[in-house]
N, C-alpha and C positions, 0 to 999 in steps of 0.2 A: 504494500500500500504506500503510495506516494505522498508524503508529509503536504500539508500545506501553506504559502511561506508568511508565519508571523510577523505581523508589526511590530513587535517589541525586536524585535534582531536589528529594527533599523532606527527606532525610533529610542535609540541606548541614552539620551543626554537624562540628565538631573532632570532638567523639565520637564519628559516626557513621563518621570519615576512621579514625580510631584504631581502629574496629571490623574495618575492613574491611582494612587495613594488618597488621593482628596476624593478618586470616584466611590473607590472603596467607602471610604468613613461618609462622605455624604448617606449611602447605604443605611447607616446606624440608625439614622432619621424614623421613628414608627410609622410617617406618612407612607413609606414607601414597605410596609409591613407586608398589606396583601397586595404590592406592583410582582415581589419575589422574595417570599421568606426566608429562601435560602441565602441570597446575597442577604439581605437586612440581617440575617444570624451572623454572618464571617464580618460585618463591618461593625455589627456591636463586640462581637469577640477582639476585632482591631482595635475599636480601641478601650475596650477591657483591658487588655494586653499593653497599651501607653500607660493606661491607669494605674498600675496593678505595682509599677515602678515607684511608685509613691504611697502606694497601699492602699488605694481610694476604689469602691464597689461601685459599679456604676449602675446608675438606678435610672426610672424614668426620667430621660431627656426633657427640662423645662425649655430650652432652644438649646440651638448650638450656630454661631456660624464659625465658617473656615474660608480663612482670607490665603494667597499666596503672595510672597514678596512684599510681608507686610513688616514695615522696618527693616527692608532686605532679607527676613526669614523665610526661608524656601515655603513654609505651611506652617499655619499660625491657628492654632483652632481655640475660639473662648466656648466654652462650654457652661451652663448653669445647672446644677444638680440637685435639689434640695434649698434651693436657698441660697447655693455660695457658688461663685464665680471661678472656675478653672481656667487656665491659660496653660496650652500643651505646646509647646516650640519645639520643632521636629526640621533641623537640620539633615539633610539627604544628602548622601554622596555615594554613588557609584565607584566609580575605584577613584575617586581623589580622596583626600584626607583634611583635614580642621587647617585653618591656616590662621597665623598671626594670632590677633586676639578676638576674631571674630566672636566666637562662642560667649567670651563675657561681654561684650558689645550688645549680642542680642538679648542676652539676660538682664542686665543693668536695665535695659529699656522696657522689656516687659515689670520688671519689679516697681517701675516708677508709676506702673497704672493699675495696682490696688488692687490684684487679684487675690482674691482668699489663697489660692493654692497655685504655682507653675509647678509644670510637670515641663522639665528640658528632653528632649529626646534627640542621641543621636545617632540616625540611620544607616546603617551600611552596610550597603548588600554585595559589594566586594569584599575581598578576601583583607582582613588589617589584622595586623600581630598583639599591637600594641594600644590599651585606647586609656591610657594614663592621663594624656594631654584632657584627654574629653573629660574624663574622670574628675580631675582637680578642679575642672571648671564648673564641675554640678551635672555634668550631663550623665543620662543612663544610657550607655551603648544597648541600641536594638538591631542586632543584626540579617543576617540572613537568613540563618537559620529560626531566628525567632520569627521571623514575616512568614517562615513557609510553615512553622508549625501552628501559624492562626488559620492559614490558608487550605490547609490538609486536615480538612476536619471533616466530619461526617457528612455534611452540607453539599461539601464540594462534588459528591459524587450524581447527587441533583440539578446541580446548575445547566444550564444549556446555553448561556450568554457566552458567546464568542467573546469577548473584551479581555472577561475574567481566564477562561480558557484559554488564553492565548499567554496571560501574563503569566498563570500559575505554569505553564510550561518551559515557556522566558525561565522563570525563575530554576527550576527544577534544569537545566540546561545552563545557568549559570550557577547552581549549586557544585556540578559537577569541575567545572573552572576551579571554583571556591576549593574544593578538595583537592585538585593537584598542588593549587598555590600556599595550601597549608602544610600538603606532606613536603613541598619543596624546603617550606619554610625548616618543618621540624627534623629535615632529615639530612641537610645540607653535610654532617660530622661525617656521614658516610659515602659519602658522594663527590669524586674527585670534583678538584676546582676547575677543570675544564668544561665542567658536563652543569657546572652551575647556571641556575636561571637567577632575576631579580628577587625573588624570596630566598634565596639560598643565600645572597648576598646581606640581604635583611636580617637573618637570620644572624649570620657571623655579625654582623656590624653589631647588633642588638647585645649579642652574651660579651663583644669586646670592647664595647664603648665604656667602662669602667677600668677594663685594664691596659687601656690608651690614654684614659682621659679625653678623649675625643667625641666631636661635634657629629650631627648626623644628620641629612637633610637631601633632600630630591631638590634637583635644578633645573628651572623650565629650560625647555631646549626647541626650537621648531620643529627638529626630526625626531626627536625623543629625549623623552629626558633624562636626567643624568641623576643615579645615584650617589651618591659624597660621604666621605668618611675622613677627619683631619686630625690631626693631632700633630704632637711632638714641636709644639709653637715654643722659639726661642727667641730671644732678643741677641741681635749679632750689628755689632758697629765695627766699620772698615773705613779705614784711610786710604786715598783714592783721588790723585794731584794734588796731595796737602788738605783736600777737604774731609770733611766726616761723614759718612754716612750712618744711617741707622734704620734696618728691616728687621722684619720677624718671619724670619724662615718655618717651615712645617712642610708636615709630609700628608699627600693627601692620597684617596683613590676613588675612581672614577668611575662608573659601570653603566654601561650601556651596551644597548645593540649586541648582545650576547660575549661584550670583552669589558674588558678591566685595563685599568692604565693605573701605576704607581709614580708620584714623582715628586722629587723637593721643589717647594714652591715657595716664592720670596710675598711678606705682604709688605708693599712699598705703597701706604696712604703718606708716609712722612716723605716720599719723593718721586709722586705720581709722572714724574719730567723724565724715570732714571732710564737710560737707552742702553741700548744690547751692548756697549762698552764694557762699561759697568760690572751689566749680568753677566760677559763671556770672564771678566777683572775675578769676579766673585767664584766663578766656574773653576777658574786654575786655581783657586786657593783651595779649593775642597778635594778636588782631585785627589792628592796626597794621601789623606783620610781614607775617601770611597777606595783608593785601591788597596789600602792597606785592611780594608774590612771585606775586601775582593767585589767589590757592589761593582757591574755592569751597568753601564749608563749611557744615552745618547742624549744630543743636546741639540734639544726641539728649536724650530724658527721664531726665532724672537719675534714676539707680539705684546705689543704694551697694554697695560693695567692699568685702571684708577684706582683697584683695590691691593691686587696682587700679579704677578708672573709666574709663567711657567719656568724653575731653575733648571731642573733635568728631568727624564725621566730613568727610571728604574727598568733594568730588561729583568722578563721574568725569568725566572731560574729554572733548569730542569729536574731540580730537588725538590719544589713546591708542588706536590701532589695533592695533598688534602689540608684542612684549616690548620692540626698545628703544625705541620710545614709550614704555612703561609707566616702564624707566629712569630717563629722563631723568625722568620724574613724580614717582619716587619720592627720585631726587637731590635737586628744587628743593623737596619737602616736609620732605625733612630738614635740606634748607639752613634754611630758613625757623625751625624748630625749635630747629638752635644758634645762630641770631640771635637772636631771641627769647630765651633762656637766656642769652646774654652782654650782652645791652642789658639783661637786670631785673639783675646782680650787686650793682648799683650799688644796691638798695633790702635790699640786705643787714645 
């Protein structure tokens, strides 16, 4: 039997999640009791299931409306239940992630309009490791699996609306997604670093950002973006025609497009002017060092920064099989880095 081609396969953005998410909870409405019992039970179970995060029963509906892009929250639902005023803020994302400080942004301004109760809710029906950030901000992570277990209920097996049929299948087809990018996630310790996807990458960056002390963040890119992992930040001052300079070297890595790149990178905000002079001046002083800690290196086309520059890159080793191979690489690279930075003091 020939599949037949769902809209949701095309229609992937946040908005179209957000369209369909508000058709649902519309549903909860008892006007629409006898339009289809069955959808009106899975949208009162929906948002049963928001509720339920806050520990609130949800009883007959005195109104409800539900606004989108209201205060720039993807779906904004005030609800009345009894007497007292609900306010549910339900941030969506598909496979992006919370950025900045959005999430206390939108909360601060719900809190200034006197709701008895906010329920923050944050959505995501992509595969995410970690949801701390949401966490600290007040939000209750509702995920994917939590959408399909409102969705997979006894109800479902009565509907005959195409809409719903089509998303609960969407969803059930990117459940599937969701499980490879988790076992990627969880399983990266046995799994050479060649055969690594972006969760595998996540994965390692996540258990070693403590014993880096390192920074961790996706770079938008036009072609795709770039995973980031930095550390090993030094303060390094060099004399240079009699002048001074002063950068903070660190080592970063880079993942995209199914490769990784390692490399010492100079941050020059204190001399956004400095030209490939300079960086090739700064290149022979470290030389010494890297060869003496046997580090493989090429020295990329000079491209200027306002923030920082590319120093060198790092060639990967034939020894680096699996993550503590990769360790131990990433130890002797930043060894080599605070040597280097404690042997130039002296030309202070």
């Amino acid at each position: 039997m020939i599949s037949k081609p769902n809209i949701f396969n095309f229609a992937t953005s946040e908005l179209s999640q957000d369209a369909i998410l508000v058709w649902l909870l519309i549903w909860a409405e008892s006007t629409y009791k006898e339009t289809d019992n069955a959808l009106h039970q899975i949208g009162q179970s929906l948002l049963q299931a928001l509720l339920n995060t806050k520990k609130i029963k949800l009883s007959t509906i005195d109104s409800m409306v539900i606004k989108q892009q209201f205060y720039k929250i993807d779906i904004f639902i005030e609800l009345h239940l009894k007497g007292k005023k609900i306010g549910i803020i339900i941030e969506d994302k598909v496979a992006t992630s919370s950025h900045s400080n959005q999430l206390e942004v939108y909360l601060n301004r719900i809190k200034k309009l006197n709701y008895d109760t906010i329920v923050p809710i944050y959505l995501k029906t992509g595969f995410q490791s970690d949801f701390t950030h949401e966490i600290e901000n007040g939000y209750h992570p509702f995920t994917l699996l939590d959408l399909l277990k409102v969705l997979d209920c006894n109800e479902r097996s009565s509907i005959t609306n195409n809409i719903f049929i089509d998303y609960y299948l969407y969803l059930n087809n990117l459940h599937v997604q969701y499980q490879k990018d988790k076992a990627e996630y969880e399983d990266y310790k046995d799994t050479l670093i060649s055969k690594w996807g972006w969760w595998s990458w996540v994965g390692f960056f996540n258990d070693n950002k403590e014993r880096f002390s390192a920074g961790t963040g996706v770079v938008p890119n036009p072609r795709e973006n770039l995973l980031a992992f930095y550390f090993g930040g030094e303060n390094l001052e060099v004399i240079y025609n009699s002048n001074k300079y002063k950068f903070e070297p660190y080592i970063d890595i880079l993942f995209s497009n199914g490769n990784y790149k390692i490399s010492y990178r100079l941050g020059v905000k204190n001399h956004p002017d400095e030209d490939k002079t300079i960086r090739d001046y700064i290149i022979d002083l470290f030389a010494p060092t890297l060869n003496s800690y046997n580090i493989d290196y090429t020295k990329p086309r000079f491209k200027k920064g306002k923030e920082t520059i590319r120093l060198l890159e790092v060639k990967h080793s034939s020894s680096v099989k699996y993550h503590n191979d990769l360790i131990m690489f990433l130890d002797n690279i930043q060894k080599a880095l605070k040597l280097f930075v404690s042997k130039n003091k002296v030309s202070l």
